[in-house]
VOMARGU-329974 format. One record per residue (C-alpha): x, y, z; residue in three letters; residue number from 0. Coordinates in Angstrom, 2 decimals, decimal comma. Each point is the difference from the previous one (the first is absolute). Example, Ala and Ser with C-alpha at 12.3 -4.5 7.8 and 13.67 -1.06 7.14 Angstrom:
BEGIN
+---------+---------+---------+---------+-----+
:    east :   north :      up : residuo : num :
+---------+---------+---------+---------+-----+
:   12,30 :   -4,50 :    7,80 :     ALA :   0 :
:    1,37 :    3,44 :   -0,66 :     SER :   1 :
+---------+---------+---------+---------+-----+
This chain:
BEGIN
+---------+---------+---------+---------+-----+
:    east :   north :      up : residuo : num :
+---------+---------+---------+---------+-----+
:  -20,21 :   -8,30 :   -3,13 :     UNK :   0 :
:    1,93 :    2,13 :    2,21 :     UNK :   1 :
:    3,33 :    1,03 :   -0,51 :     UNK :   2 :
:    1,91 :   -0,35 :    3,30 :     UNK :   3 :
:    3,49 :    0,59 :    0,98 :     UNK :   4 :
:    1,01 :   -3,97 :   -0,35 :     UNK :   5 :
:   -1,01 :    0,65 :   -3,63 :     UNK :   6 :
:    2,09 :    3,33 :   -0,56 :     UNK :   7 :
:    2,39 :   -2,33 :    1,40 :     UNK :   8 :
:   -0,44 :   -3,27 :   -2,49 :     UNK :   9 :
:   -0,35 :    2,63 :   -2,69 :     UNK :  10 :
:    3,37 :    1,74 :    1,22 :     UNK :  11 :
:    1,31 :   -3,41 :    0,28 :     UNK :  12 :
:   -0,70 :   -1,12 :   -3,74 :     UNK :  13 :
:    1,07 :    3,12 :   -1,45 :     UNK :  14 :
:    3,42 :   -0,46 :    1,41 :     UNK :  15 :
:    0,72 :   -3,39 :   -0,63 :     UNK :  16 :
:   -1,30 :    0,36 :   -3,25 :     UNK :  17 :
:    1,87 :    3,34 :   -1,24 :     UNK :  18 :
:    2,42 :    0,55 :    2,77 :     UNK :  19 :
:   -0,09 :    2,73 :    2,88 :     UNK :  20 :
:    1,60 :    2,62 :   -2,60 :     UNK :  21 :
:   -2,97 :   -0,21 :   -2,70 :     UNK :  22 :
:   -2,50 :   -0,89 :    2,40 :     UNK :  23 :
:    0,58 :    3,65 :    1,76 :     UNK :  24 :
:   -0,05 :    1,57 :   -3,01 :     UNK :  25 :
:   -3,10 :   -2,03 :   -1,38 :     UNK :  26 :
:   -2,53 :   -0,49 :    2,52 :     UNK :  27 :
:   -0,55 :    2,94 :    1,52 :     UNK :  28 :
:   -1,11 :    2,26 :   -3,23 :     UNK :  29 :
:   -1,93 :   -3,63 :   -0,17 :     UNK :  30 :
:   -2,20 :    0,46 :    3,12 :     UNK :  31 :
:   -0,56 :    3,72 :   -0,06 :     UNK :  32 :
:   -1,15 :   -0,18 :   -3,29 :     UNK :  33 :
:   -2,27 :   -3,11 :    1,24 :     UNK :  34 :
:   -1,46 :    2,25 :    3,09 :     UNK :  35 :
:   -0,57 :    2,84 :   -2,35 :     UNK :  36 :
:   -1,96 :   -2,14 :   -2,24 :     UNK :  37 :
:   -1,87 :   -1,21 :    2,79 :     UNK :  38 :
:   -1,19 :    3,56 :    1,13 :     UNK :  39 :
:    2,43 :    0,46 :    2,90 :     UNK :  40 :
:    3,26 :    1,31 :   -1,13 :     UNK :  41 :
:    0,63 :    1,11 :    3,80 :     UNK :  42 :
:    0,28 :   -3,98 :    0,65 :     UNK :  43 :
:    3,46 :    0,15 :   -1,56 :     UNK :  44 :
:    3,02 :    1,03 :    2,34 :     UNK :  45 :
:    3,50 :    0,02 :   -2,05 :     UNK :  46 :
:    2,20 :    0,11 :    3,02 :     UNK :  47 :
:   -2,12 :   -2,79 :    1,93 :     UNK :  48 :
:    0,26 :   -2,32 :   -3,47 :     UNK :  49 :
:    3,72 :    0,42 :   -0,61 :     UNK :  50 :
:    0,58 :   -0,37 :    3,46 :     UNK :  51 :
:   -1,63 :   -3,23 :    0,83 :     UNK :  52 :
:    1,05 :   -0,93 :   -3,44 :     UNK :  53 :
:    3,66 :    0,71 :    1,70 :     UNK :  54 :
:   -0,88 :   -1,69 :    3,19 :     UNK :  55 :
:   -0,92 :   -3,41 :   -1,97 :     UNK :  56 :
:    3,18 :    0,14 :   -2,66 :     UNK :  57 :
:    2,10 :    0,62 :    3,31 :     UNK :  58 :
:   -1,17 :   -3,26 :    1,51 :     UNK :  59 :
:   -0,71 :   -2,00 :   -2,98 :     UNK :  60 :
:    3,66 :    0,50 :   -0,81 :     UNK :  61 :
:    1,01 :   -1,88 :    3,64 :     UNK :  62 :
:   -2,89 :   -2,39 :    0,03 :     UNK :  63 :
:   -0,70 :   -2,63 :   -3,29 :     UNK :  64 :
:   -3,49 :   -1,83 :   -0,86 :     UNK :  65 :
:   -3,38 :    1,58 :   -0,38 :     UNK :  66 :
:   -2,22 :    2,53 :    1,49 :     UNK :  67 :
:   -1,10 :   -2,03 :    2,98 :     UNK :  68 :
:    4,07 :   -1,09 :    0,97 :     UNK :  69 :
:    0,35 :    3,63 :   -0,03 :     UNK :  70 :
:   -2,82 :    0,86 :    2,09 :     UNK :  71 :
:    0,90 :   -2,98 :    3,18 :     UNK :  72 :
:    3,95 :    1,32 :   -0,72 :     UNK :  73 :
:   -0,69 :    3,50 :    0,22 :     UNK :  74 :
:   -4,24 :    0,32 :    1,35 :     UNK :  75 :
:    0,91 :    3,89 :    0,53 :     UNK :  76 :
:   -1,24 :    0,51 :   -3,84 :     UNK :  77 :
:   -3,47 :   -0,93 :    1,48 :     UNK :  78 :
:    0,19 :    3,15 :    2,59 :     UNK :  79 :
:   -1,66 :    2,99 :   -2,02 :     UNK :  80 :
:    1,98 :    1,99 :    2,21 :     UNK :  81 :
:    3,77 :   -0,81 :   -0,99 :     UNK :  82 :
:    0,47 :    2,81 :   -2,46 :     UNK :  83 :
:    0,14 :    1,85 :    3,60 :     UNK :  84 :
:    3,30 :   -1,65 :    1,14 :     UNK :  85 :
:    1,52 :    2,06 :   -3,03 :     UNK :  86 :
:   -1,66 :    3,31 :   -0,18 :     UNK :  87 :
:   -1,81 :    2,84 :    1,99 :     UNK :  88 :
:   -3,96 :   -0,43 :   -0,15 :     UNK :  89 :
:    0,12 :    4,14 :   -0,93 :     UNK :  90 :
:    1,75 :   -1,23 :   -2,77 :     UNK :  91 :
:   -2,36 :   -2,88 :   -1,20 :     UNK :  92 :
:   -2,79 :    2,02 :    0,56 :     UNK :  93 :
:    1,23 :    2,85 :   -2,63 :     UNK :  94 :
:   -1,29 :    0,87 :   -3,26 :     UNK :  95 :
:    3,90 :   -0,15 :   -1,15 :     UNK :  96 :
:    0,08 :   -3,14 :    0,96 :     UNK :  97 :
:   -3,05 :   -1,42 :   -1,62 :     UNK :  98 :
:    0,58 :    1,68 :   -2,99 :     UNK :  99 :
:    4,34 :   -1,01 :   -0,53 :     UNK : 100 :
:    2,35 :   -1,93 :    2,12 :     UNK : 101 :
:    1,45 :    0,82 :    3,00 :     UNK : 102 :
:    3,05 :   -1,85 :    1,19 :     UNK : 103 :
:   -0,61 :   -0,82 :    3,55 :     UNK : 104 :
:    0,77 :    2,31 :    2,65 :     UNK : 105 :
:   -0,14 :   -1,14 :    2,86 :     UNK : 106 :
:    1,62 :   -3,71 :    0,50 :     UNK : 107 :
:   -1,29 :   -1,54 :    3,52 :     UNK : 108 :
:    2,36 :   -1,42 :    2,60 :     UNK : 109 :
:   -1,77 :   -3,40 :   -0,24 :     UNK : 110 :
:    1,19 :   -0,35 :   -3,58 :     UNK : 111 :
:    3,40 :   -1,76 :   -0,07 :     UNK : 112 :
:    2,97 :    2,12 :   -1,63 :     UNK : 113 :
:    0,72 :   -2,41 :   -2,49 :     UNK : 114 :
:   -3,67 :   -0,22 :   -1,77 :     UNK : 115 :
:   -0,20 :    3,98 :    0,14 :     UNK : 116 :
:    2,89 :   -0,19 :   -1,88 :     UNK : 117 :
:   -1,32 :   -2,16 :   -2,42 :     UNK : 118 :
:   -3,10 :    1,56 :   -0,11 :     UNK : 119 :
:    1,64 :    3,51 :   -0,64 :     UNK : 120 :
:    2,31 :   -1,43 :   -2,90 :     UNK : 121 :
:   -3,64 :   -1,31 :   -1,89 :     UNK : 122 :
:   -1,23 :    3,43 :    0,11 :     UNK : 123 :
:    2,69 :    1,21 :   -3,11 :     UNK : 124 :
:   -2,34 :   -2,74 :   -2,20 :     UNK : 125 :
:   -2,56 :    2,13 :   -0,11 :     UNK : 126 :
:   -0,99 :    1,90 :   -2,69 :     UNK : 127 :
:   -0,83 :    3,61 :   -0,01 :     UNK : 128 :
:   -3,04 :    0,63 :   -1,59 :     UNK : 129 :
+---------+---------+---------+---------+-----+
């Protein structure tokens, strides 16, 4: 069974109704490294890509109640692999810094409304350092 972006997202989506955005950053992501270390391909884990579509979901699960696929027809940008990219530099993504610790984003696109950056930029003080 393949494990696909829609279920990094249902996964995301438990963990933070179940423990909240707060404990789910701190929680899941030493989770899932240690999972793709166990499996043989500890390069598979990316800290700042985790937190930050961990961020991206809390954001709009806080604006949009129900389940995973409410979220999805309210907000179907989750589904674009691509969306870390509104918030960040690809230089950035694609650094070793980056994969190794979090790295606030950087570089906030113009298509991203000034309100949800805002948002998005207060939820980065929840996480942890490590």
């Amino acid at each position: 069974m393949a494990f696909d972006h829609r279920a990094h997202l249902a996964l995301a989506h438990a963990a933070v109704t179940e423990l909240g955005l707060s404990t789910a950053l701190a929680q899941l992501p030493p989770r899932l490294g240690a999972i793709a270390s166990d499996a043989g391909a500890p390069d598979k884990y990316h800290e700042t890509l985790t937190l930050a579509w961990l961020l991206l979901l809390g954001e709009r699960m806080s604006r949009c109640g129900g389940g995973l696929e409410a979220l999805l027809a309210r907000h179907p940008e989750l589904l674009d692999l691509d969306l870390p990219a509104r918030y960040y530099r690809r230089s950035t993504l694609a650094s070793e810094e980056a994969r190794r610790s979090f790295v606030p984003p950087d570089e906030i696109g113009a298509e991203v409304p000034a309100e949800e950056a805002d948002r998005l930029l207060a939820l980065c003080r929840l996480i942890p350092t490590r």
